[in-house]
N, C-alpha and C positions, 0 to 999 in steps of 0.2 A: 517325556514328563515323569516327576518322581512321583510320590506317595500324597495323597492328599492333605487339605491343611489340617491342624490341630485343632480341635474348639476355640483354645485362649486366642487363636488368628481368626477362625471361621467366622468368627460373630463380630470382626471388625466393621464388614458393610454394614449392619444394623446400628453402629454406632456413628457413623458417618455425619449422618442428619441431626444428631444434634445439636443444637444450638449453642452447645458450647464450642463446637468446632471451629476454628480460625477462618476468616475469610482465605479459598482455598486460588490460590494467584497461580502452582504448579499442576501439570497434569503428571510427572513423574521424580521422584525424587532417585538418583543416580548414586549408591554409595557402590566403594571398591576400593583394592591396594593400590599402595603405590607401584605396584608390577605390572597391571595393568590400563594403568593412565592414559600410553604412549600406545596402547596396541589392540587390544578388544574393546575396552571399555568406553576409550576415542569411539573405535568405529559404532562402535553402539552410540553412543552420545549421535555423532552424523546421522544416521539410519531414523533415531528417533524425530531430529530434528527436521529431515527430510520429509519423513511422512507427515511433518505439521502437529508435529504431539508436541507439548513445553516440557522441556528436561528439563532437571535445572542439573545441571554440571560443577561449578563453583571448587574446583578442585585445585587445591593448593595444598602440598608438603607438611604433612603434620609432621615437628619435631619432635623431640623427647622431650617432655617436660610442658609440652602444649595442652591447650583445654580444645574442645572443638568449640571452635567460631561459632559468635554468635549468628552469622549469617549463615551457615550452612543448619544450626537449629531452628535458627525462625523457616529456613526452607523445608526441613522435614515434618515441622506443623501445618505448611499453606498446603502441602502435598496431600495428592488423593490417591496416588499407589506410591509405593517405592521397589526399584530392584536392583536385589545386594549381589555383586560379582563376587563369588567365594574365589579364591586365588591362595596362593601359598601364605604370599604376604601378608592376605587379608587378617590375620588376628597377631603381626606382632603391633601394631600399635594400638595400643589403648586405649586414646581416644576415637579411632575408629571402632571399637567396639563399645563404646560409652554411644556412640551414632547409632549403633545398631540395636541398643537398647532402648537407646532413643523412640527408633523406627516402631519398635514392640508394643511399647509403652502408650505411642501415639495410634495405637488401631488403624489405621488406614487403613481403605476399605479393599484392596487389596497388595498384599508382598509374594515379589518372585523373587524366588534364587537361582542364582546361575552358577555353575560349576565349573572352573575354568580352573584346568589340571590336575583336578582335585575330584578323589569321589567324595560321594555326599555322605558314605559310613563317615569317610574321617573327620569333614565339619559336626556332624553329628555325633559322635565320640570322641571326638578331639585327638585322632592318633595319626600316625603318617606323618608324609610330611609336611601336611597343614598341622598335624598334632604338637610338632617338630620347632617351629615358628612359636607357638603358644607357649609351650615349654620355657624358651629364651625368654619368650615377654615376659613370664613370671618367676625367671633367674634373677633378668637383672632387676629387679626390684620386687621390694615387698609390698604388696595388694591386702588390700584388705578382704578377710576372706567371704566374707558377705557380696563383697564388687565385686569376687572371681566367680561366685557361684553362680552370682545373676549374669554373669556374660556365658559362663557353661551350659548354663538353661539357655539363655538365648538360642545361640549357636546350636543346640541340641533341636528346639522348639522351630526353627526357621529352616534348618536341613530334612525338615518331614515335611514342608510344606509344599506344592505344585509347583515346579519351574523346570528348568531345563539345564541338563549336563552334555557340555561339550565333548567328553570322550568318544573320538573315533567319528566325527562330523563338523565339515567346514565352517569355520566360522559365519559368510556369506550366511550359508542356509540358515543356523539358528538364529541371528540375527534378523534376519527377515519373517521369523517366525512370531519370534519376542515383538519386532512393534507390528505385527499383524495383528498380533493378540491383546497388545495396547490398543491399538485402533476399535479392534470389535467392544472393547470393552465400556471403551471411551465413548463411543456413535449410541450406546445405550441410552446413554440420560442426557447428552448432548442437549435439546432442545431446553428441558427444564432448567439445568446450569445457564442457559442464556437468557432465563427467563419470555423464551416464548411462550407463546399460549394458541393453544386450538391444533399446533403443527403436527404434533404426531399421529391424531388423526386423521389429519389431510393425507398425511405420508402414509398412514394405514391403504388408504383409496387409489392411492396416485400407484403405489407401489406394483401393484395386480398389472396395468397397463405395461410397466415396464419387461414383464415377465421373465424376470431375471430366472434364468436356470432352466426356464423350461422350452422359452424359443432360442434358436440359432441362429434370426435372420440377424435384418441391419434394421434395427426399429430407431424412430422418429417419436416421440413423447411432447406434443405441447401444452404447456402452463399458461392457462389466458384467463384474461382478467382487468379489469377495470384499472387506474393509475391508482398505488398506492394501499391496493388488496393483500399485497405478502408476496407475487411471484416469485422474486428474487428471493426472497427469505426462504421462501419452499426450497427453490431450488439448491443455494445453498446447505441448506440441512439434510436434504436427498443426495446431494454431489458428497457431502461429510459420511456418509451412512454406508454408501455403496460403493466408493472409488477401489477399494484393495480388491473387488472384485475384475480387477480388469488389469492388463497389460499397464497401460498409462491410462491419465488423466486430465482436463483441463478445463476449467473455468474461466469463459470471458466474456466478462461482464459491461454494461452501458457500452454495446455494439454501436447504437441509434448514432449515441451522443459521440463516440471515436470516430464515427467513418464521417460526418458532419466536419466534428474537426481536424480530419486528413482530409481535409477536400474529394468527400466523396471516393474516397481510395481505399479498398482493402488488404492492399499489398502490408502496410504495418502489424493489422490485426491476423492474418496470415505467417506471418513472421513468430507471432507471439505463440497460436497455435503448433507451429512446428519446433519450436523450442521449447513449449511444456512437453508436446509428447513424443518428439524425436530424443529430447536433451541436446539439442544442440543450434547451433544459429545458423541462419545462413543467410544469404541474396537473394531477396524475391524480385523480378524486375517489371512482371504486370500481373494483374489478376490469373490473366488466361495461367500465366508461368507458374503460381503458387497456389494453384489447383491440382495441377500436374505434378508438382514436386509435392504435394500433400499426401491425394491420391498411391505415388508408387510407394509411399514410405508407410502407409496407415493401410493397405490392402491388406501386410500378415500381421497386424496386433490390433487384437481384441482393447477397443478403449471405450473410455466414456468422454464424451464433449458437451459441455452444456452452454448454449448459446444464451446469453441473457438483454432483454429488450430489444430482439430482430426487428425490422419491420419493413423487410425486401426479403425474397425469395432468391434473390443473386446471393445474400449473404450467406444463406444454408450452405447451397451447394458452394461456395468459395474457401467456408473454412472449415470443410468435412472434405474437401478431395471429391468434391461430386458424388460423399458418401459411398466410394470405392473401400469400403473398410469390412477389416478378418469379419468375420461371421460369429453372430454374440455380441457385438459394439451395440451402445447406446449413446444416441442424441436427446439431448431436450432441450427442447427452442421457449424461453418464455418471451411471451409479446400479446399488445392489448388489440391484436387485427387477427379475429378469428381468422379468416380469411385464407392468411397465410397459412395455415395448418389443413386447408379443406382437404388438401389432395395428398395427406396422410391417416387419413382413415379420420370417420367420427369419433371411431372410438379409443384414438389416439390423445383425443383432447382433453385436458383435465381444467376443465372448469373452476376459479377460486372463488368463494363465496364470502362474503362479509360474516363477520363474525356472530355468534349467535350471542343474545343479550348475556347468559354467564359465562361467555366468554370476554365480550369485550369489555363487561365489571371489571372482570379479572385484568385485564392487558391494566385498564387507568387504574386499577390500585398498586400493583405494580409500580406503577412509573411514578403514583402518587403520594404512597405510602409504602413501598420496598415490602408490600404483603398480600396476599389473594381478597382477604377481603377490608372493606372501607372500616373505618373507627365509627360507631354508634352515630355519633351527633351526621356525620358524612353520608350516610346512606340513603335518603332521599333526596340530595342535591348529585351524588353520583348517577346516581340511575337517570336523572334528567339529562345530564351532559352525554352519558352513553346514548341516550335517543339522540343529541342532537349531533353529534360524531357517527352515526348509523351505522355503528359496526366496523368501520374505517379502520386500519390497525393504526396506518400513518398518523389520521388523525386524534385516534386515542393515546398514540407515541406522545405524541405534539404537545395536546392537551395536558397529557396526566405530568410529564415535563414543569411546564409552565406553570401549574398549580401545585405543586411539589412546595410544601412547607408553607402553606397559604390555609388564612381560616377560614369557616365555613361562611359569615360573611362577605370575601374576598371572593369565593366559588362561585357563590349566589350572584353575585355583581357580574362575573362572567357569564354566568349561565341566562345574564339579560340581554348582553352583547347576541349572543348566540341565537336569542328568539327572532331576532330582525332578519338572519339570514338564511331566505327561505326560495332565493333564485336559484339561476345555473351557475352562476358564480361559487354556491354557497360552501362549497370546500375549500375552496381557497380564502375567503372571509375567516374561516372557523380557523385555517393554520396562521391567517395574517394575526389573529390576539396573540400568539407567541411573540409574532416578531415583534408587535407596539409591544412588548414587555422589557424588549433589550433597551439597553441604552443607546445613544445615539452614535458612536463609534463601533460600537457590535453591529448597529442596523446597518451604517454603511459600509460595513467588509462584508455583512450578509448578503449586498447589494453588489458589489464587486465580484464576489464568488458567483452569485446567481449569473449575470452580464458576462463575466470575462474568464474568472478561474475556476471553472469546473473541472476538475479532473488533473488538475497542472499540482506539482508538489509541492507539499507547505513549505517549505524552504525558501524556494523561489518566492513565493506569494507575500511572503514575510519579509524578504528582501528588498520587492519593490514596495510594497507597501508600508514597512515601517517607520520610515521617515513621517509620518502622521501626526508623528507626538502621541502614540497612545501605543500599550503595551497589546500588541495585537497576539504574540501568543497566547494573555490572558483572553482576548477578544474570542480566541478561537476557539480554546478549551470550552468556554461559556456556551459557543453553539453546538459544540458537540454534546456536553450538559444538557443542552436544549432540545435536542433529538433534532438540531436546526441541521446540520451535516455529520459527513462521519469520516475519517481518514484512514485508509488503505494503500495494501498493496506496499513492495518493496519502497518506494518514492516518497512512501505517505502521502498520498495525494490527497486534495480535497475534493470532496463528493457531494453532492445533493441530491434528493429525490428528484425525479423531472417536476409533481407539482409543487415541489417548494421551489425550485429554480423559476416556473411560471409568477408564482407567487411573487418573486424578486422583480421580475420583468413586469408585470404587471402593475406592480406600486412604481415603477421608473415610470412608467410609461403614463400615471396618472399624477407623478411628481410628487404627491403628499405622501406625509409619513399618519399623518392622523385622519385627513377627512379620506375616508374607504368612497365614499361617494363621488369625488371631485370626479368633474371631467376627464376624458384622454387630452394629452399635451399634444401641441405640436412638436416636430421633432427635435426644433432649434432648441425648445422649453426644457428637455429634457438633459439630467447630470450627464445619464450614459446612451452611447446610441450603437447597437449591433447589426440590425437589421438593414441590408445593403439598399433596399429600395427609401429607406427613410435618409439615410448617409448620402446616399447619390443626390437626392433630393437640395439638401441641406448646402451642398457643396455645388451644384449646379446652380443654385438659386445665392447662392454666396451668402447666407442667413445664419453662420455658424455666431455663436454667443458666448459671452464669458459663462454662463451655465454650465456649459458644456465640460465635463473633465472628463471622460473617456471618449476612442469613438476603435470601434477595431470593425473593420470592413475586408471581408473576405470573399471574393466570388470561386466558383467552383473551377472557370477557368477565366483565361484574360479579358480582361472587360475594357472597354476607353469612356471615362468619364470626360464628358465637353463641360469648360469650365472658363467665364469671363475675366475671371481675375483670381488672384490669389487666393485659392480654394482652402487656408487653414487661417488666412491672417487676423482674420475677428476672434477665434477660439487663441483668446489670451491664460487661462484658466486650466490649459487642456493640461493630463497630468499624464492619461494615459494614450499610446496611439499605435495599432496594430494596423498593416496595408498590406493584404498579398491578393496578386494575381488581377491590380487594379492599375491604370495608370490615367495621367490627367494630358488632357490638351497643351496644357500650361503648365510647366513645371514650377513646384510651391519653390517660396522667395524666402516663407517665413516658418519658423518652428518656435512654441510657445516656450519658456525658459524654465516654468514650471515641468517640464516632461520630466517621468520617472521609468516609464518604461518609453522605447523610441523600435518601433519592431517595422520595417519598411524593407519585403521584399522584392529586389528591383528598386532600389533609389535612384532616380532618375540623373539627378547631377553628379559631377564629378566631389565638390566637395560637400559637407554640411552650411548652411548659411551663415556666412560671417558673423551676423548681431544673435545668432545663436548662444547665448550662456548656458552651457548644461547641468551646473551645478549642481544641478536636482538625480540628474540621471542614474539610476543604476543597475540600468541594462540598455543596452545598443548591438541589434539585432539585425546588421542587411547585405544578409547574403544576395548574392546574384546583381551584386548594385553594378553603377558605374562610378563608383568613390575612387578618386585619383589620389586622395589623400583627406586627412577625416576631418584635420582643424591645423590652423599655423598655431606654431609653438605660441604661448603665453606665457605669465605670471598665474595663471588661472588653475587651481588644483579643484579637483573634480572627486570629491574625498565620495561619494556614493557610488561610485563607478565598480559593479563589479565582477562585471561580464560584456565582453567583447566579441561578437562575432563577423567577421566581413569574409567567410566561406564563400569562396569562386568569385570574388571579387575581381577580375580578370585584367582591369587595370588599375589597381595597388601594386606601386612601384618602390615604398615606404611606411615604415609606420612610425608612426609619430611620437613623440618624446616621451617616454611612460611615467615623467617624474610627477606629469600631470595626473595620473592615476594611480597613486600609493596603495592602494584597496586591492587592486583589481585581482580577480580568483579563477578567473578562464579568460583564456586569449584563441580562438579560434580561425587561424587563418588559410584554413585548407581551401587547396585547389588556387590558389590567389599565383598567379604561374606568373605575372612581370615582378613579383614583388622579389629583390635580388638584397636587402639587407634587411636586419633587424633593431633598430636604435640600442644604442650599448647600454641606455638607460635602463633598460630590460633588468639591471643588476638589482635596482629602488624595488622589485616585485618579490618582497617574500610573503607574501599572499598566496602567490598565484601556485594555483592545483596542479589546471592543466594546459598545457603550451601543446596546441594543434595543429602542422606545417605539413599537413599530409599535401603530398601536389604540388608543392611549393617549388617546381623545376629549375628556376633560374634563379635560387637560394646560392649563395654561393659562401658563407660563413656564420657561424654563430656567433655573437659576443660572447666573450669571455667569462664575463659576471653571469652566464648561464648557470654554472657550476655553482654559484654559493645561494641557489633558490632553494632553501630548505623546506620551504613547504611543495615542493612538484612533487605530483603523483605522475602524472602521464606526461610525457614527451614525448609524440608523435611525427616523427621526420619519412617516415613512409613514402617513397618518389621523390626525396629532396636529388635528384639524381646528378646535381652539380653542386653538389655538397661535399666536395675532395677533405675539408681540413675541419677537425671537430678541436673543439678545446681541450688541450693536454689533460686536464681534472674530470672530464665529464664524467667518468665512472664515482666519482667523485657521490653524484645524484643518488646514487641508489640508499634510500634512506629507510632501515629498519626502524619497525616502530614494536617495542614491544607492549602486548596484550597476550591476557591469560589464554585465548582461545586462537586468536591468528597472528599473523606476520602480515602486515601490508608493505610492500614495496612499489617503488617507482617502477613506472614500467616505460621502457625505452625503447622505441619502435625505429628501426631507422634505414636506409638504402643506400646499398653503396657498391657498386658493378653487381647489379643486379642477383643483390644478399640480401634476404632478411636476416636482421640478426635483432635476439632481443637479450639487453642486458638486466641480470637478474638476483 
């Protein structure tokens, strides 16, 4: 490190919090030469973006005679540190140092320099041959000498400041230094920037159990607590705080709700653990197997795993390696079953507690008015909703939400609804006044999410769903507005709390949108139906109704439904239809016309049903069927179509004319081993992403019009092992796309006398 900062820098953090500050959108702002763009500066940019810091990079070619962009100015305002890579290059251009004056000007509450070739006398005196560069920038043109001075000062003022010079040490090292010390910096105020409240305290408490630094074993940490207390949010912001202290890391989160939907399988969630902390993927092929491959690989590195809503003890040990891990590793299991935790010591368990009344003031003004505390007229209509929220964070999310820009009239009116609910129920009454606030297309994709897409990516969810006639991106935004769900992870997925998901289920299961009171339905009564014992029901008794628009039935392994007649043919209405691991006595005759999703693991017939219209469809899902072929050619275009899967389809011997599906964006046919052509119509699909023939054994050509699919990312011919003749142009596919930060190309996977070769 160099010389510490100046005063004119020092007292930037103090200036940070004022409210004239810009809403701050970056955690680092990235200036540097053009010298090193393509080599340090890259891998800095990577490094930061890795450890989950926001760079912002935006690097584009200043010419001569250029201003700096407005876009990379408004970035050095939203920023809360910046760091300048001094370089040779770094001061001939002049609007990079217009940037750096920039940087000066704006206080940011911290700036680092980095020295890269360069000592820091010479950015500081301006001589060498960084001196050398500066020189030239003020040959070829005449500066005003007011502009030069204030860049001299800069440069002078910013080369005394704390940062780090490369001479004589790896890049790797300093790099890893630099966003260490972004990191530590960052985890500081972490909580407050996200507007938590009460968390730093928790984490004051929780922290001591952990005994970072002072024990060596293999410690176990549980986080328990009631639905909707903060677990995950704790955890999260403790997983934010402490990660650089370990080898690797991982967070994985709504365990309960993943191994539910892998059919009680943790072989996926396994998979995802050894690829956060291995870095790399592999084959898990059973539990027992990705224990053991956990285990030998997490034995010598010190990690951190935080399991988030456990609630088996098979799942500890499954995706810790039997907790075979280096010495100094930390677990932390959050989950509402004490239980699970007993036989990790008492005093392993960190108890979360409802919020103390100034605390949970604070959470609903927040959400309510973007400030700690209420506006005058507000203040005893607050404090009464705090009592009836008891401390809830969930429910003060929810609440403060909902009455966001609402008068105190408005409050009062809610705060009468609230008096009535004073059951077991009464938490989920208090989140249902959000939902009566939506409109009636937000309530039923709220309905749909809760029922069917938890956790599935908005893309997809957006694709079957939006044929609705209603702009369901705005739908969605609105509930994340709502503090109704929230969307993560690489896939953006959608998310809900498990009791707002209850909450969903339970308004299905009573039918109304308004009377909280109505009865439970029976099951025929009901829009949507998950639950296998109510579904068997339904279909056994052949009682299915035009009500009906979902039904997704899943058993954990193979079940035989006995069934007197055609088990779908009354559900005229049905839109949506999920079947795995079920099969019927009687195989269905009939499929509703309205289907938009069609997901039927094991289809029992060879074709779909004749009087079948799919218009509507735009996903068709059924791997493992006996589909001999999917529909006879028609006049019939299927313009919503736009995903195909028949994976291990075993006798598909054809697929069918694609001029019917002009849309289509994934074609999936792996493992489908009779299917020996492709329809040449294949050429109509410039949609489609990715074309999937892994297994495809008795393939024996490709059409031609393969080659002008300009939109393919992936071709996967993997096993096509009687695949002698490819089309003259196929290299043809490989399509650069350029962007300022990557290159995506097609990736062409293919076998041929037993070669992988990928083109590239």
């Amino acid at each position: 490190m160099t010389t510490p900062q100046t005063p004119a820098l020092a007292a930037a953090g103090a200036s940070s919090s004022s409210s004239s500050i810009p809403t701050l959108k970056h955690k680092v702002f990235l200036s540097f030469g053009e010298d090193t763009s393509r080599s340090f500066s890259d891998h800095l940019y990577k490094g930061m973006v890795q450890k989950g810091i926001d760079t912002f990079w935006g690097y584009e070619k200043i010419e001569k005679g250029e201003t700096i962009d407005t876009k990379r100015l408004k970035a050095i305002e939203e920023s809360r540190f910046a760091i300048v890579v001094f370089s040779r290059e770094y001061p001939s251009s002049a609007e990079r140092l217009d940037e750096l004056v920039k940087i000066a000007e704006m206080k940011l509450e911290r700036v680092f320099p980095v020295f890269y070739d360069v000592e820091p006398s010479e950015v500081r005196k301006q001589n060498g041959t960084f001196g050398d560069d500066f020189a030239l920038l003020l040959a070829r043109q005449d500066f005003d000498v007011e502009k030069v001075n204030k860049w001299r000062n800069t440069l002078t003022e910013m080369a005394n400041l704390a940062g780090w010079d490369l001479k004589n040490k790896y890049e790797s090292e300093v790099i890893e230094k630099i966003t260490k010390e972004i990191s530590d910096k960052l985890n500081i105020t972490s909580s407050s920037e996200d507007d938590l409240v009460g968390v730093d305290y928790r984490i004051a408490n929780l922290l001591p159990l952990l005994g970072l630094g002072e024990s060596n074993d293999v410690r176990v940490i549980g986080i328990w607590g009631m639905p909707g207390i903060g677990k995950t949010t704790l955890a999260e912001e403790v997983f934010e705080r402490i990660r650089d202290q370990f080898d690797g890391s991982c967070f994985i989160e709504k365990i309960r709700e993943r191994y539910k939907k892998d059919n009680n399988s943790l072989v996926p969630l396994q998979e995802s653990v050894y690829k956060e902390l291995i870095n790399d993927e592999i084959k898990i092929q059973t539990r027992r197997d990705g224990t053991k491959k956990l285990g030998a690989k997490l034995h010598s590195k010190k990690v951190l795993i935080i399991l988030d809503d456990v609630d088996q003890e098979e799942q500890i040990k499954a995706l810790t390696g039997d907790r075979k891990l280096k010495p100094g590793s930390r677990i932390i299991v959050t989950t509402g079953n004490k239980h699970l935790l007993e036989k990790f010591g008492e005093n392993n368990v960190f108890k979360v507690v409802n919020l103390a009344q100034d605390e949970a003031l604070k959470l609903l003004c927040k959400k309510a008015f973007n400030k700690d505390h209420p506006p005058k007229e507000y203040e005893e209509v607050c404090k009464l909703v705090v009592r009836y929220a008891g401390g809830l964070p969930l429910a003060l999310e929810v609440l403060g939400c909902f009455l966001d820009g609402r008068s105190v009239e408005q409050w009062i009116s809610t705060l009468k609804r609230l008096e009535k609910y004073h059951d077991e129920d009464g938490i989920l009454r208090v989140l249902k006044i959000s939902f009566d606030g939506l409109r009636d297309s937000e309530k039923e994709l709220f309905l749909d999410i809760a029922c069917f897409f938890q956790g599935e990516p908005q893309y997809r969810v957006e694709k079957i769903l939006e044929s609705r006639d209603y702009g369901l991106s705005i739908s969605i935004q609105v509930l994340v507005e709502k503090a109704l769900i929230r969307i993560g992870g690489k896939d953006r997925c959608l998310w809900m709390h498990d009791l707002l998901q209850e909450l969903g289920k339970e308004i299905v299961r009573r039918k109304s949108f308004q009377e909280s009171d109505s009865p439970l339905k029976d099951p025929q009564e009901r829009s949507r139906l998950w639950d296998p014992e109510d579904i068997s029901d339904v279909l056994k008794e052949n009682t299915g109704t035009d009500v009906i628009k979902g039904i997704f039935l899943t058993f954990p392994k193979k079940e035989k439904i006995e069934v007197n007649d055609d088990p779908l043919q009354r559900m005229k209405k049905l839109k949506l239809l999920k079947i795995h691991n079920a099969y019927f006595s009687k195989n269905p005759g009939y499929l509703s016309n309205e289907l938009r999703l069609l997901e039927w693991h094991g289809y029992p017939s060879t074709s779909l049903p004749s009087s079948f219209q799919p218009k509507n469809l735009v996903e068709l899902n059924m791997p493992n069927s006996r589909i001999e072929q999917l529909w006879e050619e028609s006049d019939m275009v299927l313009q919503m179509l736009v995903w195909i899967n028949l994976s291990n389809c075993k006798c598909l011997t054809r697929t069918p004319s694609f001029s019917m599906t002009p849309n289509l964006e994934r074609l999936t046919l792996e493992g489908c081993e009779s299917l020996s052509e492709i329809h040449p119509s294949l050429e109509v699909l410039n949609k489609l992403v990715l074309l999937n023939l892994k297994g495809c054994k008795n393939l024996l050509s490709l059409p031609s019009g393969i080659c002008g699919l300009t939109s393919l990312k992936v071709l996967n011919l993997s096993g096509c092992s009687h695949l002698h003749h490819l089309p003259e142009k196929l290299g043809s596919l490989v399509q650069l796309v350029e962007n300022e930060r990557e290159k995506r190309i097609v990736e062409i996977v293919f076998y041929i006398r037993f070669n992988k070769i990928a083109i590239t």
